[in-house]
N, C-alpha and C positions, 0 to 999 in steps of 0.2 A: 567533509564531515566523516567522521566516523562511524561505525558500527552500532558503538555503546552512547554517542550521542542522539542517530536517528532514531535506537530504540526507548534511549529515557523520553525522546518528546514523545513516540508513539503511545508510552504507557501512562502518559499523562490523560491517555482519550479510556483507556482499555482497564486502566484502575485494577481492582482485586476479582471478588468472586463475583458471578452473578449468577441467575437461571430467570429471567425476564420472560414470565409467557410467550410475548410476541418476538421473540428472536429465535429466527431459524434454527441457529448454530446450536442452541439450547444451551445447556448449564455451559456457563464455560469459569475459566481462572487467568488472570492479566492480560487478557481477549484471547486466550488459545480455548476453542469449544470443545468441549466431552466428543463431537462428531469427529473432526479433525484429528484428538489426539488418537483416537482407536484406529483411524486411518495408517495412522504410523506405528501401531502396535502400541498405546499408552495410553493411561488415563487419567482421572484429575486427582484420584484416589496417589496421595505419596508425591505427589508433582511439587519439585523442590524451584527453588528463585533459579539457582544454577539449574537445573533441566527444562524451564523457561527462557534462556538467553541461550544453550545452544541448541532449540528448537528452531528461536525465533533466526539466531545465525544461519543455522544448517536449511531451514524450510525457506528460508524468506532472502533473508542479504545473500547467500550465494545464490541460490534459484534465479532471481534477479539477474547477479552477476553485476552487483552492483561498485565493484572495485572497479570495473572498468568507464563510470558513466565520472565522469569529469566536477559536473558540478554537484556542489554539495548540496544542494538548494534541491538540485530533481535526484538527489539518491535519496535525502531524506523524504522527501514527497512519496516518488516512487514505493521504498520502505513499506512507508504507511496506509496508502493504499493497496499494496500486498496484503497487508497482515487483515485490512477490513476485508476485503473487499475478493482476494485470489491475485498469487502472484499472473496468471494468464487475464484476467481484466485489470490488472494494472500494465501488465504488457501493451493489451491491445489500445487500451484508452492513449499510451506514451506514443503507439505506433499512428494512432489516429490523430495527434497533434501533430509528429513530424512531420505526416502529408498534408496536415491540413497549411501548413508553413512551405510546403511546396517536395517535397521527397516522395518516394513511391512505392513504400514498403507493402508489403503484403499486412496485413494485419490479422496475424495467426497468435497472438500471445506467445511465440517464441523471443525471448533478446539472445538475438545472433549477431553475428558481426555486422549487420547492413541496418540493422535496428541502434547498435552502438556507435556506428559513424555518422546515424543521421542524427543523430539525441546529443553526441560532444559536436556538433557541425553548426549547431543552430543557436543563435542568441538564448542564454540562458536564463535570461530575465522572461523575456518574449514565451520561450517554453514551456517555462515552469508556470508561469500564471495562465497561461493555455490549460495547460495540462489540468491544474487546479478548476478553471470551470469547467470541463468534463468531465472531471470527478462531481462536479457538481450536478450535470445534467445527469448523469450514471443513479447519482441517491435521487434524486426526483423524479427518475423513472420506475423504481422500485415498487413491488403491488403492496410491501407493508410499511411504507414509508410514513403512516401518520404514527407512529409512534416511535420512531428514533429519527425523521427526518431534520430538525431542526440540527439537536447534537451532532450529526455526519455533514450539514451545511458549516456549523461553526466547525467543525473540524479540519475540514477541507480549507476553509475560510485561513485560516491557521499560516497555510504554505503559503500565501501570496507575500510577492514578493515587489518591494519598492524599489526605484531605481536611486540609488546610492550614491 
């Protein structure tokens, strides 16, 4: 999968504007929040399409480092969990399914090289639908989950993957 593919399914969740009381991230535009962009020195104020797709490249698909993860199925997952959730808790959720599949990484939210050979090492079906329900247990441990909990289950819900 590509780049411009993971990110049009991600913005099928992440849509236009919002400022939703109950969301952390507070005001945000195609899910990047007003918190975030001033992290990077930016804001929502002038924020064009093209300065949204090489945030989301620059912050999120290389951070990941996701050219190197084999299947298209856990880059785009991966992806999208980045961009909800922080590229370091999609990290460590990806490093907490390859151990839990039997590897033995640390689970520091780094992908380093021992995190990428156990992520292309392992059944990819098996993975990535792993990975999907700890994205799931992640949103249903959340303390403000009764009002965005459903839409981040169907979202999640999303990446499962059938065997072909």
């Amino acid at each position: 999968m590509s780049f411009k593919e993971a990110l049009t399914k991600t913005l099928t969740w992440e849509g236009g504007y919002s400022n939703h009381k109950n969301d952390l991230g507070g005001e945000t535009y195609m899910g990047l929040s007003s918190r975030f962009l001033k992290s990077i020195g930016m804001s929502l104020d002038n924020l064009t399409e093209r300065d949204v797709i090489r945030i989301y490249y620059e912050h999120f698909w290389l951070k990941l480092r996701l050219d190197d993860v084999q299947s298209s199925a856990l880059q785009s997952n991966l992806f999208d969990m980045g961009v909800n959730a922080g590229v370091g808790t999609a990290t460590r959720l990806i490093q907490r399914a390859c151990n839990i599949l039997g590897s033995s990484l640390k689970e520091d939210g780094i992908m380093g090289p021992h995190t990428f050979h156990a992520i292309n090492e392992h059944n990819e079906l098996v993975l990535n639908n792993l990975y999907t329900a700890l994205r799931q247990d992640y949103y249903t441990r959340l303390a403000n989950k009764r009002t965005f909990l459903r839409g981040w289950l169907r979202r999640a819900q999303s990446f499962y993957k059938e065997v072909e």
